[in-house]
C-alpha positions as CSV (number, residue, x, y, z in Angstrom):
1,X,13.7,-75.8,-17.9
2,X,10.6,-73.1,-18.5
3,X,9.9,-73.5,-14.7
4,X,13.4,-72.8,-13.8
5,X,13.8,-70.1,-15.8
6,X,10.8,-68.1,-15.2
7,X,11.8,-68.7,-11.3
8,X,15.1,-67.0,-11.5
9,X,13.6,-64.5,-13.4
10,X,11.1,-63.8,-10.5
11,X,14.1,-63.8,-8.1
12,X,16.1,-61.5,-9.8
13,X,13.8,-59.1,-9.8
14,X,12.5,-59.2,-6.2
15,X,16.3,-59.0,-5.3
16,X,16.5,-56.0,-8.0
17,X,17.2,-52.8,-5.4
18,X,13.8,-50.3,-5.9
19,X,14.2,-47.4,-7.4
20,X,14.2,-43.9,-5.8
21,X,12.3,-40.4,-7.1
22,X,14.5,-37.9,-5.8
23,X,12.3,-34.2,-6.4
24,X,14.4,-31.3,-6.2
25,X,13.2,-28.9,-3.7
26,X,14.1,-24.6,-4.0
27,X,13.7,-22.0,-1.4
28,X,14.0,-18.8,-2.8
29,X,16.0,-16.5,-0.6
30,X,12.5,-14.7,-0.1
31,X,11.0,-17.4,1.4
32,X,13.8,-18.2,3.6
33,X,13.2,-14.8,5.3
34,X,9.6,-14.8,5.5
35,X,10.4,-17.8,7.5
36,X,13.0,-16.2,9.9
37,X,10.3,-13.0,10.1
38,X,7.6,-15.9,11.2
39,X,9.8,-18.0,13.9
40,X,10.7,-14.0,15.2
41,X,7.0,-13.0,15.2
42,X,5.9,-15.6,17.2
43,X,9.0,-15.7,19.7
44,X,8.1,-12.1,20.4
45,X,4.4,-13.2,21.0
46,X,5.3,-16.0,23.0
47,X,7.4,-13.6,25.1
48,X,4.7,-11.2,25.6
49,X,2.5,-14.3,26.6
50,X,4.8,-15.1,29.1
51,X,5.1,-12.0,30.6
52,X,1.4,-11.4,31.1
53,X,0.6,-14.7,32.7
54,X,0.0,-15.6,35.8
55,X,0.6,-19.4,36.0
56,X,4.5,-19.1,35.6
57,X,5.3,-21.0,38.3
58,X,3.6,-23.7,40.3
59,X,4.6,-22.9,44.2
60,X,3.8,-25.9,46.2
61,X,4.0,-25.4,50.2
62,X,3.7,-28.5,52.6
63,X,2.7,-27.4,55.8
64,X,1.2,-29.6,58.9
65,X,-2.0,-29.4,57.8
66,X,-1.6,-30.3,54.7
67,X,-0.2,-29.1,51.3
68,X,-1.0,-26.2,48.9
69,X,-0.7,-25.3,45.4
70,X,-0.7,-21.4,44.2
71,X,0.2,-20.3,41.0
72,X,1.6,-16.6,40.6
73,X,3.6,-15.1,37.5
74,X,6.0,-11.7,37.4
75,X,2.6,-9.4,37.5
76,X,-0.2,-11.6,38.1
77,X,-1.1,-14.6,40.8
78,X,-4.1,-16.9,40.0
79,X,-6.9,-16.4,42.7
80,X,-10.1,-18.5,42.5
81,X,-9.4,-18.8,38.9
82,X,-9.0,-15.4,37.8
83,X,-5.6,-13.8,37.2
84,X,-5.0,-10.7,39.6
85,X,-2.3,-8.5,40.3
86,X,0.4,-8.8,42.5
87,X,0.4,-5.3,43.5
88,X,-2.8,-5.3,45.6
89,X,-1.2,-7.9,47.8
90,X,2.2,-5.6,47.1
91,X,0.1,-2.8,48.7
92,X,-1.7,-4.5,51.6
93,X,2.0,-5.5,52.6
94,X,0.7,-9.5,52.4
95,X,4.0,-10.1,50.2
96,X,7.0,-7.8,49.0
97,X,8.9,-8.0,45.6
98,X,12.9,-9.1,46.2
99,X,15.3,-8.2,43.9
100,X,15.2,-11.2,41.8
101,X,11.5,-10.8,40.9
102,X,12.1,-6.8,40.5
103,X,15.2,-8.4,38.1
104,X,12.8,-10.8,36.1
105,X,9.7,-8.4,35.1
106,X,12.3,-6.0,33.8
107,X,13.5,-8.4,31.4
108,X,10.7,-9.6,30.4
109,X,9.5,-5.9,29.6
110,X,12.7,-5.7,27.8
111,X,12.5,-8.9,25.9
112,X,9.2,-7.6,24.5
113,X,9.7,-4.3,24.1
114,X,13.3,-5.3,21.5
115,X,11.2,-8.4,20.3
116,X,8.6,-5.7,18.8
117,X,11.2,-3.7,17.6
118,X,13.0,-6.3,16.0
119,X,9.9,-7.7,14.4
120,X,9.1,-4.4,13.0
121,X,12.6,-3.7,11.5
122,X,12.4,-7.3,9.9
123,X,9.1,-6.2,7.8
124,X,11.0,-3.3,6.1
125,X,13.5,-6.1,4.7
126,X,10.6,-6.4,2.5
127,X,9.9,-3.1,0.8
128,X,13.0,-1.4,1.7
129,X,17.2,-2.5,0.4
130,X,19.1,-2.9,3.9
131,X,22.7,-2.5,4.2
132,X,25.4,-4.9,6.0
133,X,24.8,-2.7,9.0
134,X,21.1,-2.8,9.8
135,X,20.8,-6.3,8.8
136,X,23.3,-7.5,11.7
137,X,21.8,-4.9,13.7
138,X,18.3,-7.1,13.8
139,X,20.3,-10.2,14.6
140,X,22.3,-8.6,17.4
141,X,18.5,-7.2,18.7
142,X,17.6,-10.5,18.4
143,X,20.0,-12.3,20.4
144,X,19.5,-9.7,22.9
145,X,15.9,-10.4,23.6
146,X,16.9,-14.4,24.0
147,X,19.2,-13.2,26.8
148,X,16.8,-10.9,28.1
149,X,13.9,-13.9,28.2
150,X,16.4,-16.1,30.2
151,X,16.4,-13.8,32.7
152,X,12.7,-14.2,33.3
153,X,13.6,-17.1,35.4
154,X,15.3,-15.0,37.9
155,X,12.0,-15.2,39.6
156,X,12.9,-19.1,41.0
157,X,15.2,-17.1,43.0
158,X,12.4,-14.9,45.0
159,X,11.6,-15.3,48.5
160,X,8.7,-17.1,47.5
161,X,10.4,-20.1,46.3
162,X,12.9,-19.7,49.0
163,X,10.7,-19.1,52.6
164,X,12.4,-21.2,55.9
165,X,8.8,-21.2,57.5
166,X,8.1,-24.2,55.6
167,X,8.9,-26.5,52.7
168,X,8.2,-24.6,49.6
169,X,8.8,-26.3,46.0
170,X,8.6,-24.2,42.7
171,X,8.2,-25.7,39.7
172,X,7.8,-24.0,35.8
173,X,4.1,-23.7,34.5
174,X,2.5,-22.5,31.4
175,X,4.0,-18.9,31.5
176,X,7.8,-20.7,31.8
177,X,7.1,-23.0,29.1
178,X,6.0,-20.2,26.8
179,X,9.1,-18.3,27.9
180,X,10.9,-21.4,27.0
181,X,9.8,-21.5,24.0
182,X,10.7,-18.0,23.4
183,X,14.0,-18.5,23.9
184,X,14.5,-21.5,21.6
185,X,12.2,-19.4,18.5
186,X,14.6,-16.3,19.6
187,X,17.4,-18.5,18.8
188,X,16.8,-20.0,15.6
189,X,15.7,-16.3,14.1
190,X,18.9,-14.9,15.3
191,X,20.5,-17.9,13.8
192,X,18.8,-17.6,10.5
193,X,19.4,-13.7,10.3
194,X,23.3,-14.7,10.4
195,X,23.3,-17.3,8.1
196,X,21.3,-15.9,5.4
197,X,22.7,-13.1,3.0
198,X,22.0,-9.5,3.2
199,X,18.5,-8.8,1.1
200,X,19.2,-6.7,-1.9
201,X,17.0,-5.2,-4.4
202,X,14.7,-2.1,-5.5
203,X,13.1,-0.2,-3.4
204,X,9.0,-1.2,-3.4
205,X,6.9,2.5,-3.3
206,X,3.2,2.9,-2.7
207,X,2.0,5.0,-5.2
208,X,-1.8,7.4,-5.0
209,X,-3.5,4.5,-6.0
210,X,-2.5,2.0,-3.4
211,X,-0.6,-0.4,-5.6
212,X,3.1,-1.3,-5.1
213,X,5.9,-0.7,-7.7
214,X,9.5,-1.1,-7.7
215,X,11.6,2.1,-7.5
216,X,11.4,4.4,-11.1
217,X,15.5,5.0,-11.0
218,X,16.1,1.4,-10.5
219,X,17.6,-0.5,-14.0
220,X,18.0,-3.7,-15.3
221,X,20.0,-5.5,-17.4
222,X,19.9,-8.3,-19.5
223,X,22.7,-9.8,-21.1
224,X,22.0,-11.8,-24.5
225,X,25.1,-14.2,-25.5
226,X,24.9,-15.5,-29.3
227,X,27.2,-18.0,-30.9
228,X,28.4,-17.4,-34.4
229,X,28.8,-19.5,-37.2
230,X,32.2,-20.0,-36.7
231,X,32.2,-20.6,-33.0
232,X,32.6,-17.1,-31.1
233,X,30.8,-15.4,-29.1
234,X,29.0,-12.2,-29.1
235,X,27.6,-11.1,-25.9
236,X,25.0,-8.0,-25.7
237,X,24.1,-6.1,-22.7
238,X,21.0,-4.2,-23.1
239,X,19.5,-2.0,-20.0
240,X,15.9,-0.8,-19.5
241,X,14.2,1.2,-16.6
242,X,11.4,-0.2,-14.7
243,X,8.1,-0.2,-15.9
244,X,6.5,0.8,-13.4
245,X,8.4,4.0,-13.5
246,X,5.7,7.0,-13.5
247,X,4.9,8.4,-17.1
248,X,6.6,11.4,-18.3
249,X,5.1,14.3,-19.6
250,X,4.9,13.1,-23.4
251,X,3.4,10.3,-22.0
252,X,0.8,11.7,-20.3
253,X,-0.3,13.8,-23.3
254,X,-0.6,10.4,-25.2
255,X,-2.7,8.9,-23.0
256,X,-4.9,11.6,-22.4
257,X,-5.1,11.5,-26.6
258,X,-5.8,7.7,-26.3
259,X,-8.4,8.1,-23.6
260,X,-10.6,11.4,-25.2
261,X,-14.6,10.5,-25.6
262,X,-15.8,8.5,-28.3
263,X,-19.1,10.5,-28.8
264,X,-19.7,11.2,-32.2
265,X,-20.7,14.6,-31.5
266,X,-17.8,15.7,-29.8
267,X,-15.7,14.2,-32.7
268,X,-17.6,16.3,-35.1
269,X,-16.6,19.6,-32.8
270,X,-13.3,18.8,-32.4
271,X,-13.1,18.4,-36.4
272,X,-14.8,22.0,-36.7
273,X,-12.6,23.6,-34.6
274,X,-9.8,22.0,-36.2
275,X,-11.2,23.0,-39.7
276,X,-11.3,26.9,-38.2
277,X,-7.8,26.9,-37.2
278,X,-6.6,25.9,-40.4
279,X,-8.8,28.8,-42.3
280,X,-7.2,31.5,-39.6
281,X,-4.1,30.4,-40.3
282,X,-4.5,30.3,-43.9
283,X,-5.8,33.8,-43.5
284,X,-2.6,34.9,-41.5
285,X,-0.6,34.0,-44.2
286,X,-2.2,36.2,-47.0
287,X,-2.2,39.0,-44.2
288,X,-5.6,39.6,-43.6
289,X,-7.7,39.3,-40.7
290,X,-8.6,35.7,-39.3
291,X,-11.7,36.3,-38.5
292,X,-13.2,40.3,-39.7
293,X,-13.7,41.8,-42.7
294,X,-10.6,44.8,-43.4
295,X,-12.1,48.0,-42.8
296,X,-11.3,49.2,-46.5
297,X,-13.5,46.7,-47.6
298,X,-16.5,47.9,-45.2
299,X,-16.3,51.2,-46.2
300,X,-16.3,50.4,-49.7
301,X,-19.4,48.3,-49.3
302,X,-21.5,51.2,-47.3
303,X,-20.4,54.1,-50.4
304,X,-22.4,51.4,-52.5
305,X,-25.4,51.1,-50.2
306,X,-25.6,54.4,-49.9
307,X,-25.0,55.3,-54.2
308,X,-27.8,52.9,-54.5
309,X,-30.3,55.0,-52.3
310,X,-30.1,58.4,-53.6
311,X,-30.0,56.6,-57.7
312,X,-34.0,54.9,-56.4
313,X,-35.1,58.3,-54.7
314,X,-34.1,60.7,-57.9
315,X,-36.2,58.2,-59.8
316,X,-39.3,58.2,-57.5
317,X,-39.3,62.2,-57.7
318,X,-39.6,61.7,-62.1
């Protein structure tokens, strides 16, 4: 009966279901856009990659002879494996730009040029409260540089990729696959700038000294809520300014007390000249001079001097 027992214990708990951990996981709003700054960063570098290269497409051309493989981008061709530009064969007339590739380098220029801009405007979201307006306005710049990268691609429709001479294939290379990838970063950012709330807060202001603080006119409240004995509720709302608000005058002048020398020698002066101040004012107050004899008193004194000469030279003449 012990062996029976002790097996269906062992079965029941093999067949007991495991149990699951579930940790709770928060993204702060912040960090929600310092992601959507970072997948818009590195669209706009991806963009800018794109542009500059010069393996965008593969051109493959199958001739009698044989076939060949060149590589070219909207500015550049690859040539013995160095990227050079397509306007020295422009200006030896060895190929000419059509419309389409005219069409794709201006939108690629473009896509960079709003990508820049956009990523820019998204780093003020960090120091700097941003209205309805100018929050939707870096979406919208957004979205227009992922329409503006899709038009890179116009460049399959050049004569290049299209010649009747001969059998020409063009196929998408590094610089289309980061332009690509542009396009799908472009989109989430844009995506995430729509989807999250409009940032709010106190303005951040670099001080002298190089160290951030939060606006000085910016508030805050905190509301307390206490429950009385017999069950209400008192609720108090108390507000404070920042404290990092610059010191006010009376401030200063306490600090400047706090932070006077502890020499023992200038302690002892300031004590003098305190001790002086309070004699000349004591001296004000009985009206006489602070600091000089009256001149009644000086005169006085010389008629004495002088009574006391003459008195010792009549007794030297007895």
């Amino acid at each position: 009966m012990s062996d029976h027992g002790e097996t269906d214990t062992a079965a029941s708990e093999m067949q007991s279901p495991a149990r699951t951990i579930t940790v709770p996981i928060t993204v702060t709003p912040l960090a929600k856009r310092i992601i959507v700054w970072f997948l818009s960063f590195t669209a706009f570098v991806l963009s800018c990659v794109a542009v500059g290269s010069c393996k965008f497409v593969q051109l493959t051309q199958s001739t009698g002879s044989g076939v060949t493989v060149a590589y070219f981008g909207l500015f550049q061709f690859l040539s013995g494996g160095t990227c050079v530009s397509l306007d020295l064969m422009i200006d030896d007339n060895l190929i000419s730009l059509s419309p389409s590739d005219e069409a794709a380098r201006a939108f690629g220029v473009l896509a960079c040029i709003f990508g820049g801009v956009a990523v820019l405007a998204f780093l003020s979201v960090f120091c700097k409260k941003m209205d309805q307006n100018r929050w939707r306005a870096i979406g919208i710049a957004l979205v227009v540089c992922l329409v503006f990268q899709s038009f890179t691609f116009l460049v399959f429709n050049s004569s290049r990729c299209k010649s009747d001479a001969f059998t020409t294939a063009c196929n998408i290379d590094e610089g289309g696959a980061a332009s690509v990838s542009a396009m799908i970063f472009y989109m989430f950012a844009a995506a995430g700038v729509f989807l999250l709330p409009v940032p709010t807060g106190s303005d951040i202001v670099l001080d002298f000294d190089g160290q951030s603080s939060y606006s000085p006119h910016q508030t805050q409240k905190t509301v307390t809520e206490v429950t009385n004995s017999d069950g209400t509720k008192t609720v108090f709302v108390t507000e404070s300014t920042n404290a990092f608000a610059p010191p006010t005058d009376k401030e200063e002048g306490q600090n400047e007390e706090e932070n006077k020398s502890d020499d023992p020698e200038e302690i002892k002066k300031s004590k003098e000249s305190e001790e002086d101040e309070f004699d000349d004012e004591a001296s004000l107050e009985e009206g006489k001079s602070p600091s000089k004899k009256s001149v009644t008193e000086e005169a006085s004194e010389k008629n004495i001097d002088a009574k006391a000469s003459t008195e010792d030279c009549k007794s030297e003449d007895v």
